[in-house]
Structure formats: structure tokens, C-alpha cells
LUMSEFI-24313 format. One record per atom (N, C-alpha, C): residue in one letter; x, y, z negated. Coordinates in steps of 0.05 Angstrom, whole numbers, plus 5000, padded with zeros to 4 digits. Atoms other than C-alpha are relative to their C-alpha. Layout:
// LUMSEFI-24313
AXYZ/...
//
This chain:
// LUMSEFI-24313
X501749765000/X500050005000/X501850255000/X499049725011/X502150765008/X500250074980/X499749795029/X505251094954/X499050245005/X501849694994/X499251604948/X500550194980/X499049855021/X502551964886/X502650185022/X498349854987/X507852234943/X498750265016/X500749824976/X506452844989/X499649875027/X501050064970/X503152705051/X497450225008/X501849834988/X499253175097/X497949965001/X502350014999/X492953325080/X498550045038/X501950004970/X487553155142/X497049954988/X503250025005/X479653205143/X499549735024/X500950174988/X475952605179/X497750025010/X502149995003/X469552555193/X498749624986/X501550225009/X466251985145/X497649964998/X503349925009/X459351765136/X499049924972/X501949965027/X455051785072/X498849674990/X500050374998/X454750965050/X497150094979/X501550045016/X450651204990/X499450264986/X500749765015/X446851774943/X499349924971/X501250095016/X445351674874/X500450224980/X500649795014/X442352104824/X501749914969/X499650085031/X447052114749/X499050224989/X501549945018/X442852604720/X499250195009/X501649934987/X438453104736/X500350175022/X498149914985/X443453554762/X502649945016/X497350074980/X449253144794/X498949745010/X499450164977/X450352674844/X502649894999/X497150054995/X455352074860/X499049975025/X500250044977/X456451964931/X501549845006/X498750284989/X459751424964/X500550055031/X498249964966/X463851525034/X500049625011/X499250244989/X464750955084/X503049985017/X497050054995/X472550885099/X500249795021/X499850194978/X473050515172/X502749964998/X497850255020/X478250025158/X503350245035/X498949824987/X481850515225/X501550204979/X498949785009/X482851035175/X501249924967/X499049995031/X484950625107/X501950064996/X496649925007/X492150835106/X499450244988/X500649695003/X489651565109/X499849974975/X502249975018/X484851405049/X500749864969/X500450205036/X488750974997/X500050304984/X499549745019/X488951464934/X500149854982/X499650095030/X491351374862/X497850114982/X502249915009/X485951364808/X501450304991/X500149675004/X485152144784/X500950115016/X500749844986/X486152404853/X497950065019/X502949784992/X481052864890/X499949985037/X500149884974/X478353014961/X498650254999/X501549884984/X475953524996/X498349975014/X501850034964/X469453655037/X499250175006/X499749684983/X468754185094/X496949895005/X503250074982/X461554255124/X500150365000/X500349674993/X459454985153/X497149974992/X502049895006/X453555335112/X499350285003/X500649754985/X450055915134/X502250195029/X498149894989/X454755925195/X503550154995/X497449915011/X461155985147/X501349674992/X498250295022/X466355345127/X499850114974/X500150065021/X465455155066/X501449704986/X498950285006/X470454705028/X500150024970/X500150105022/X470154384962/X501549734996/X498950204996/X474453904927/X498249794983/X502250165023/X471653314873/X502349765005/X498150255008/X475652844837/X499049775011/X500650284983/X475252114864/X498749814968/X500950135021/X470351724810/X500049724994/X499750295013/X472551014806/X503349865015/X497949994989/X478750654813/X500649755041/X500150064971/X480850414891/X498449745012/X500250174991/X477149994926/X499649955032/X499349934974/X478149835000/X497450075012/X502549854986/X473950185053/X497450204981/X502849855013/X469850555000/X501950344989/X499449895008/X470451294972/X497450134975/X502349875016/X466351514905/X500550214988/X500449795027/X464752204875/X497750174995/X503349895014/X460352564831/X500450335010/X500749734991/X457753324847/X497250074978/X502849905031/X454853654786/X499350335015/X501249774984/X450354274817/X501650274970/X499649784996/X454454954804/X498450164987/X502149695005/X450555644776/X500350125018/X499049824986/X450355964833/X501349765026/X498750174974/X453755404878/X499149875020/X502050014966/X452555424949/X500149735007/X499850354998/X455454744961/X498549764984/X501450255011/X452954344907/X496549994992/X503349904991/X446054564907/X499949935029/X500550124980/X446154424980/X499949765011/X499050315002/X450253724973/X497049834990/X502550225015/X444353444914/X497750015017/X501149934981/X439353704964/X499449875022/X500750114979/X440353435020/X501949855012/X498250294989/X445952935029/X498749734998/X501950174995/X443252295047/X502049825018/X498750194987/X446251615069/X499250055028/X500049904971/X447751615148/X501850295001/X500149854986/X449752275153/X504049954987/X497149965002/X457152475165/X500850284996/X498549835018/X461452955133/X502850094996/X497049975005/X468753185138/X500549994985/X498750035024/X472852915089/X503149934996/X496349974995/X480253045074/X501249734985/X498450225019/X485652495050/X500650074969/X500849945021/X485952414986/X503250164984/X498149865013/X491452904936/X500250004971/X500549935026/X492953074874/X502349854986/X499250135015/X497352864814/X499449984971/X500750125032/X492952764752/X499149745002/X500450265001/X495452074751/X501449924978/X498450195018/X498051534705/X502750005006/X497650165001/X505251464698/X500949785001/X500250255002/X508150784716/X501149984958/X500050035026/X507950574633/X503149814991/X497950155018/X514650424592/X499949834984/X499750275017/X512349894551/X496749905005/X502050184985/X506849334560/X496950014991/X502149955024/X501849634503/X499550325006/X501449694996/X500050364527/X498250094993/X501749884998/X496750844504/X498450195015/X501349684977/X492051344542/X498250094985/X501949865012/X487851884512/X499350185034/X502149804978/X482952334563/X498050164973/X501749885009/X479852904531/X498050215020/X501450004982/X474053114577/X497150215003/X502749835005/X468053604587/X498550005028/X500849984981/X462753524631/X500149835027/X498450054979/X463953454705/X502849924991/X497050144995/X471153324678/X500949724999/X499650295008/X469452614665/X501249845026/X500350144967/X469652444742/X503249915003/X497050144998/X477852304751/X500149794973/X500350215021/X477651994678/X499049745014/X500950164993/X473151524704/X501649825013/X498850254976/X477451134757/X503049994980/X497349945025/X484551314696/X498549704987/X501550225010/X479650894654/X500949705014/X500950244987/X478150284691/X502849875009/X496950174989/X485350204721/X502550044980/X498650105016/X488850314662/X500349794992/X500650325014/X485849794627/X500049705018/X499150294979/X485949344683/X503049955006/X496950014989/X493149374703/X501849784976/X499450115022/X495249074630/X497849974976/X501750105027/X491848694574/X501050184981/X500049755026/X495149164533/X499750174996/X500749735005/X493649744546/X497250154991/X502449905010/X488850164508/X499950295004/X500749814996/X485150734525/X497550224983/X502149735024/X480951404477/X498650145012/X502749724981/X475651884508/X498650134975/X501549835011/X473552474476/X498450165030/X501049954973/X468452704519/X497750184989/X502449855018/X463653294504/X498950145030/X502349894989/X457153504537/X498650124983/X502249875011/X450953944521/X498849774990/X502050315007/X446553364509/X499949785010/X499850364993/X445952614515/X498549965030/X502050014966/X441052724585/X502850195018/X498049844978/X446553154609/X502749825007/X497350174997/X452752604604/X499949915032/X499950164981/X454252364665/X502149724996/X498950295007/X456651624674/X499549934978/X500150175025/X453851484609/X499549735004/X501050394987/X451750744635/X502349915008/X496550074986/X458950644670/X501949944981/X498450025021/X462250814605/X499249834985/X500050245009/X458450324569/X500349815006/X499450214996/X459349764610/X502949985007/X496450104996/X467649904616/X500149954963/X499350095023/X466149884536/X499049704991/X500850304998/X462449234543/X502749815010/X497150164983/X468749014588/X502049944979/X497249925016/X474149254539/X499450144966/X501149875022/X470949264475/X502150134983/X498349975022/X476949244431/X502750285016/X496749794995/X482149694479/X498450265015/X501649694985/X476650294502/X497750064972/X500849785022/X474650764445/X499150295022/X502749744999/X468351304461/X499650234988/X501049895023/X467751884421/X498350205016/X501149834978/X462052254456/X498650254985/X500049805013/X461852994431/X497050155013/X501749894989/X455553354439/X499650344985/X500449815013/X454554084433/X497950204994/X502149775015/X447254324428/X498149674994/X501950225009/X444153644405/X502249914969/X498650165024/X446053374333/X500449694994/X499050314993/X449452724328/X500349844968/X499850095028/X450052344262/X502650044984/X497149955014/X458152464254/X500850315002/X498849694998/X458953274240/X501649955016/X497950044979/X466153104273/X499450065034/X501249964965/X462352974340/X497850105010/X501849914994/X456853474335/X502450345000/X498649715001/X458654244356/X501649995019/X498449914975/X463054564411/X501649924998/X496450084989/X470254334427/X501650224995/X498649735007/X473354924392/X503049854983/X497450045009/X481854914371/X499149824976/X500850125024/X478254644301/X499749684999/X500150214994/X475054174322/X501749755012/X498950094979/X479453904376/X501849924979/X497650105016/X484553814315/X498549814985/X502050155013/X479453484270/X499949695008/X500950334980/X478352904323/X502849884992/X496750144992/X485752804331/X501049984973/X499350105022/X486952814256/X498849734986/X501650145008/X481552354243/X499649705022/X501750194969/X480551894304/X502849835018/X497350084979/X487551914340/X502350064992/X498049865006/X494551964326/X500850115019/X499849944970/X497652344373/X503849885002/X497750134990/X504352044360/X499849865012/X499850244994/X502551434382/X499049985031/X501850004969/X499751674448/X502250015028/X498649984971/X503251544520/X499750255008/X501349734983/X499752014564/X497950114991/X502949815007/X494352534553/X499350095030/X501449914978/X489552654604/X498050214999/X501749775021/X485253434596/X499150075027/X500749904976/X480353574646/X497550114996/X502749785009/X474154114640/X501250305009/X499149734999/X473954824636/X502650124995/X496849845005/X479755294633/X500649974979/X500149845025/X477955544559/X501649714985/X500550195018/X477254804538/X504149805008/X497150194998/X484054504575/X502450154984/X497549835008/X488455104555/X499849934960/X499949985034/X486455054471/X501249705008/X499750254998/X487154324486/X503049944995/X497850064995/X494554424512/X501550044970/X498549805030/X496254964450/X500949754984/X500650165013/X493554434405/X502349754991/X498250255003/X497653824421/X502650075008/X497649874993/X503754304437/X500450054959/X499749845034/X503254584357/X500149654985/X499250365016/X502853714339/X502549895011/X497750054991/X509353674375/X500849785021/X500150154973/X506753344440/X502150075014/X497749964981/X511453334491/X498950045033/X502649884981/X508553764557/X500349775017/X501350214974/X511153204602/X498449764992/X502750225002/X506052714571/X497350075003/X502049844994/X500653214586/X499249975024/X501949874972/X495653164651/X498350184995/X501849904992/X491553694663/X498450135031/X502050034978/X485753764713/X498050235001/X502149725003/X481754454727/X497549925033/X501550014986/X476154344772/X499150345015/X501149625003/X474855264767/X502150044982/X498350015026/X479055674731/X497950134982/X502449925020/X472355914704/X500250305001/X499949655006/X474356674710/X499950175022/X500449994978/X470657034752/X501950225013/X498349784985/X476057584767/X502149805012/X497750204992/X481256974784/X499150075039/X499949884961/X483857194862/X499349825014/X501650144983/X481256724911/X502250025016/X498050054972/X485356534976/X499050165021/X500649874981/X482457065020/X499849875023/X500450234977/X480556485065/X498250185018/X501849914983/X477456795125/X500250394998/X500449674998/X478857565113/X501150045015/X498549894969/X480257925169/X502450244994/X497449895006/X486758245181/X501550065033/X499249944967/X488558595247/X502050264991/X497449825017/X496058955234/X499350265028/X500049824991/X495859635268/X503550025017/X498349934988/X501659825309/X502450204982/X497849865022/X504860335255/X499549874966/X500650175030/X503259935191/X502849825006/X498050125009/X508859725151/X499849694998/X501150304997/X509158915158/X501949764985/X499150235021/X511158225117/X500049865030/X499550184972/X514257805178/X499149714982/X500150255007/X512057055155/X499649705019/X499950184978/X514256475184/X500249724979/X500850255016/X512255745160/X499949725022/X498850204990/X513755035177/X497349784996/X502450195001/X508054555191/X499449835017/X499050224974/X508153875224/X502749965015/X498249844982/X515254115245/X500050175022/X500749794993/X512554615276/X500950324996/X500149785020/X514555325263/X498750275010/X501649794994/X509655905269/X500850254990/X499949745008/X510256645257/X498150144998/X501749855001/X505157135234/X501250324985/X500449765016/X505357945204/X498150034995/X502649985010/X501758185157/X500250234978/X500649655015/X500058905132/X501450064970/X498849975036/X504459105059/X496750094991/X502349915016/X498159515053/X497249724990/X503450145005/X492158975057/X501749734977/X499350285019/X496658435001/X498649785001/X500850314987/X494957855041/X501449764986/X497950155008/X497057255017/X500449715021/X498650114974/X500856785064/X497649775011/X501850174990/X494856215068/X498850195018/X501349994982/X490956735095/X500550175028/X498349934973/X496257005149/X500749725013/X499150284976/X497956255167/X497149935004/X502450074988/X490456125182/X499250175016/X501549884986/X489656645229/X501649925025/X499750044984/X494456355275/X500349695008/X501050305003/X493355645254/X497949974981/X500750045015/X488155395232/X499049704986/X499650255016/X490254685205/X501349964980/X499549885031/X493455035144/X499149794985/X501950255022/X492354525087/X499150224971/X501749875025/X487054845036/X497949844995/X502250195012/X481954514992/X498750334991/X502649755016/X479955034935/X500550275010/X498249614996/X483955764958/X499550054971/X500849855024/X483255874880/X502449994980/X498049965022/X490255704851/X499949654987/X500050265016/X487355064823/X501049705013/X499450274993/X487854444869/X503650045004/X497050054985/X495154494897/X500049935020/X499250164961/X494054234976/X500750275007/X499149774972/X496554934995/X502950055006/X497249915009/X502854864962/X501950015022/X497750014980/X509254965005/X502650234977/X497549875001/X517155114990/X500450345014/X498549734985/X519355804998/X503649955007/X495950084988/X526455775039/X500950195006/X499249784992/X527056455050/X498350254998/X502749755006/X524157165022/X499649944972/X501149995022/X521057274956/X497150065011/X504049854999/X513057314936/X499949924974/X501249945025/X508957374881/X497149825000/X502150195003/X503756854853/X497750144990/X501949835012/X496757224831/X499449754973/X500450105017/X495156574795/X500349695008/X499150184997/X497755874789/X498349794967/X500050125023/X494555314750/X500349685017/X499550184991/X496454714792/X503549894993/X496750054998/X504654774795/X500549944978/X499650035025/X508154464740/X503750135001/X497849945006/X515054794708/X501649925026/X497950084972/X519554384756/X500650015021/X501449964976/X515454514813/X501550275014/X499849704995/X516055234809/X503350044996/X497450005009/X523955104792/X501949945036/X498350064971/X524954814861/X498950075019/X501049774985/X521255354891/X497349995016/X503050104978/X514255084912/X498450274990/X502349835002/X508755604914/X497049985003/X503350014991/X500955674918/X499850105027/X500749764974/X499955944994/X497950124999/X503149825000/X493056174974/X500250224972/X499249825013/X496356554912/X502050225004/X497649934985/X502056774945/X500550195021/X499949674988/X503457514971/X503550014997/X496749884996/X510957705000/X500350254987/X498449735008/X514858174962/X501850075016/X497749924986/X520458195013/X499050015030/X501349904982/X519958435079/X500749795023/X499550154997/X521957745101/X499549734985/X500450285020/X518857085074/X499549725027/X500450284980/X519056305107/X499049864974/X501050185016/X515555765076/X500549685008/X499950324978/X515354985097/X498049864984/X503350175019/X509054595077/X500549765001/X499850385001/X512653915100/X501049944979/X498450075022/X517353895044/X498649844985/
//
């Protein structure tokens, strides 16, 4: 099988729709059909994500969604919890429907498992919401891979009708009674253990882990939900003297609505006396050139999509990482990064959908 934990170029497909199924009143899992032509494209490691493009109201529209169970051939599953306000997933629960087809990109991402140093692992996932969806497939193939390994879920929703996969998660605890621990946090319904009634606040969040989990004893940590809820999360097990590289985290939004966007689609026509950011970028081995206005602080995704437009982007928001690319020449400036990790950014990768030239010369390479 492909090593899907490596870099490889994101591509959209067109797949069709195997299946729809309602997990609660507001989300949806869906189910892709993977023609055995395109399985190379399609293996993926559990906790990575796709993309899917479809044009609404005459505009692309792309969205990513963690992958919700772990691999199985020819198939692709994920859930789509409806948005406030969201054009896509309000339109997805709506009206997606087996048969129909759908562009869907190869699969990305690295909130995965580490191959495990000893034969008894631990894994904790602390979870909110929609963040359960990558958990889900972490889950299942942890515990399958070794009898020894054991796996913790803190997992907090509004109410018990709002969980999604609550049925899934009981029967991987039916599976694995003794090595998969539940603790399902609810925060406007009261539960019988104070502990796991009330919001996911720094307090709490220590509470569980004093009471429930050690955190010495933990391999990896897996943190996927809201911004508010992954960032206390990190503090948290940073102040217990976790160690960041045993840390995954997973942002679906960064939740803030001033957070800059990839100016996907803004228009940008350089004038003849306007001062200009020469940018030149490497893709497919390919190498293209575009300028782009000092005044309009474009940022390079959306100068390399106006003269290509097979640019690899999922969210434009900072969060997924498919835009990433090496800078090899030039300086720029990130608006906001929650994908790159320390090392990343050490050996000079960047967001292209965050990413505005400071120098009056910048190159990028997206194969790297």
C-alpha cells in the first residue's frame, strides 16, 4: 500500500455517492464509491480528511471533512454536521443522495498515529462535536493493529441527541470492552458524574485527566474541535509536562470570524504603474510566474490561481495544510497558521492561502 502519511499531490475525482445516512438531526455520514481505477489515489491513513468541490449559486465551493472510519478498499466515509450559516452543509444534508457524483480530492492530512514504540499503547482523543469524525477511524485502527493497545475518549457535546456516532462508539466498546474507555461529556444536559456534566473549560479539562487519566502514561494525544477548546487543551497538557511531539491536533474552523481567508477567487488585475511582488512557483515541475500589486496584499494562493488553476487548496483558512509549499527564494508573511508544526515552519514550508510576499521577489515549490 502507499505510504499515505507522505506528501503527494492533491487531485479532485469525480466519485459517486454509495450511500446517505442520517447521525442526528443535523449531520450526515456519506459514503463515496472508490472505482478500484482510482484506489492508489484513495488509500488514506485513519485521521486524514478530503475535500469536496461542487459549484453553488454559480461559485466553487470546497470543503474538507475528516475521513470517518478506518480504510477499507473501494469505499470512502464522512460525516457533515450542518454549519450556522453554512452554505455547503445545509446544502450537502439537503440534498445529497446516493447516485449522484461529486468531486472529491485524494485524501491529506497528518492527524495520524505514530508507528507505536512498544506493544501496549496508549492513545487518548479529546473531542467535541463534529471533532469526533477522524477519532473515529484513530479508534478502530488503533485497537485493531495490537491486542495491546488501549485507547480513552473524552468527548463532549450539547446533549445526548446531539452526539454523533453514539451507536458506532458503543459497539467498538462492545468490541474492546476492556482496552476502549468512553467518557461522554455533556454540556447543557445533566449527567450523573458532576466530572462529565458542564463545558470543557481549562478546569475541567484538568479534572478528567486528574481523575480518569494519567497523562504520564499516555503515547499520543489526539485534540480535535473548536479552536477555544483544542488551544486550552494544548496549554493544559503543556503545564502537566506533555511533550508537544506527542500532541495531534485537528481544527476543522478556526472559529474566528475575523481569521483571513485565502482570497480564493478575488480579483486582481496589476495596473501598469503599480508597484509589484514577482511570484514564481513550482508545480508538477512546472514553473509559473505571476505579479501581484504591494498595494492589494494578495496572498500567493490567490496570485497562483489566477494563472493556474490546479493550485492545491481545500479550506483557504490556514487550517487544513494542502496549500502548503517551500519558500526557496524571497521572504513573506503568514496572516495565520494553524496547520504547520515547529519543524515545518523551520524548513521553510508556508500556508499559500496565508502567505503575502514581503520581498519584492518570492518563489515557492509545492512539490517538495
Amino acid at each position: 500500500m502507499t505510504d499515505t502519511t507522505t506528501r503527494r499531490r492533491a487531485s479532485f475525482h469525480p466519485l459517486s455517492v454509495s450511500g446517505v445516512r442520517h447521525l442526528t438531526s443535523d449531520s450526515i455520514e456519506v459514503s463515496f464509491a472508490v472505482p478500484e481505477e482510482l484506489a492508489g489515489k484513495y488509500d488514506y491513513a485513519p485521521g486524514q480528511y478530503i475535500a469536496i468541490r461542487t459549484s453553488l449559486g454559480g461559485e466553487e465551493v470546497r470543503r474538507s471533512y475528516s475521513i470517518c472510519q478506518a480504510p477499507v478498499a473501494g469505499e470512502l466515509k464522512v460525516a457533515i454536521k450542518r454549519d450556522l450559516g453554512g452554505l455547503f452543509s445545509a446544502w450537502a444534508i439537503e440534498n445529497l443522495r446516493p447516485g449522484m457524483q461529486i468531486d472529491v480530492m485524494s485524501p491529506e492530512g497528518r492527524f495520524v498515529a505514530r508507528p507505536p514504540v512498544r506493544q501496549d499503547a496508549h492513545y487518548v482523543a479529546i473531542a467535541a462535536g463534529s471533532g469526533i469524525t477522524p477519532v473515529m477511524a484513530l479508534i478502530e485502527s488503533t485497537l485493531k493493529a495490537s491486542p495491546g493497545n488501549t485507547f480513552s475518549l473524552v468527548y463532549s457535546n450539547r446533549t445526548a441527541m446531539d452526539t454523533m456516532f453514539v451507536d458506532e462508539l458503543a459497539d467498538l466498546k462492545d468490541r474492546y470492552p476492556s482496552r476502549l474507555a468512553l467518557y461522554h461529556v455533556l454540556t447543557r444536559e445533566r449527567r450523573s458524574s458532576e466530572l462529565l456534566s458542564g463545558r470543557l473549560d481549562a478546569g475541567k479539562v484538568r479534572a478528567i485527566l486528574d481523575a480518569l487519566i494519567s497523562p504520564n502514561d499516555i503515547d499520543e494525544w489526539f485534540i480535535c474541535g473548536p479552536f477555544d477548546l483544542v488551544q486550552l487543551c494544548r496549554d493544559t497538557l503543556a503545564e502537566l509536562g506533555v511533550d508537544v511531539s506527542a500532541i495531534r491536533y485537528e481544527l476543522f474552523t478556526s472559529d474566528r470570524p475575523d481569521n483571513p481567508s485565502g482570497q480564493t477567487g478575488r480579483p486582481i488585475t496589476p495596473r501598469d504603474d503599480d508597484q509589484v511582488h514577482t511570484i514564481s512557483f513550482v508545480l508538477d515541475g512546472t514553473t509559473a510566474t505571476v505579479k501581484s500589486p504591494v498595494h492589494s496584499n494578495e496572498s500567493i494562493l490567490n496570485a497562483a490561481l489566477r494563472v493556474r488553476g490546479d493550485v492545491p487548496f481545500a479550506c483557504a483558512g490556514g487550517v487544513c495544510g494542502t496549500c502548503r509549499a517551500v519558500v526557496t527564494d524571497g521572504t513573506v508573511e503568514m496572516a495565520e497558521n494553524y496547520a504547520l508544526e515547529p519543524e515545518e515552519l523551520a524548513r521553510g514550508y508556508v500556508l499559500t492561502c496565508q502567505a503575502v510576499p514581503t520581498s519584492e521577489k518570492v518563489s515557492v515549490n509545492y512539490d517538495v
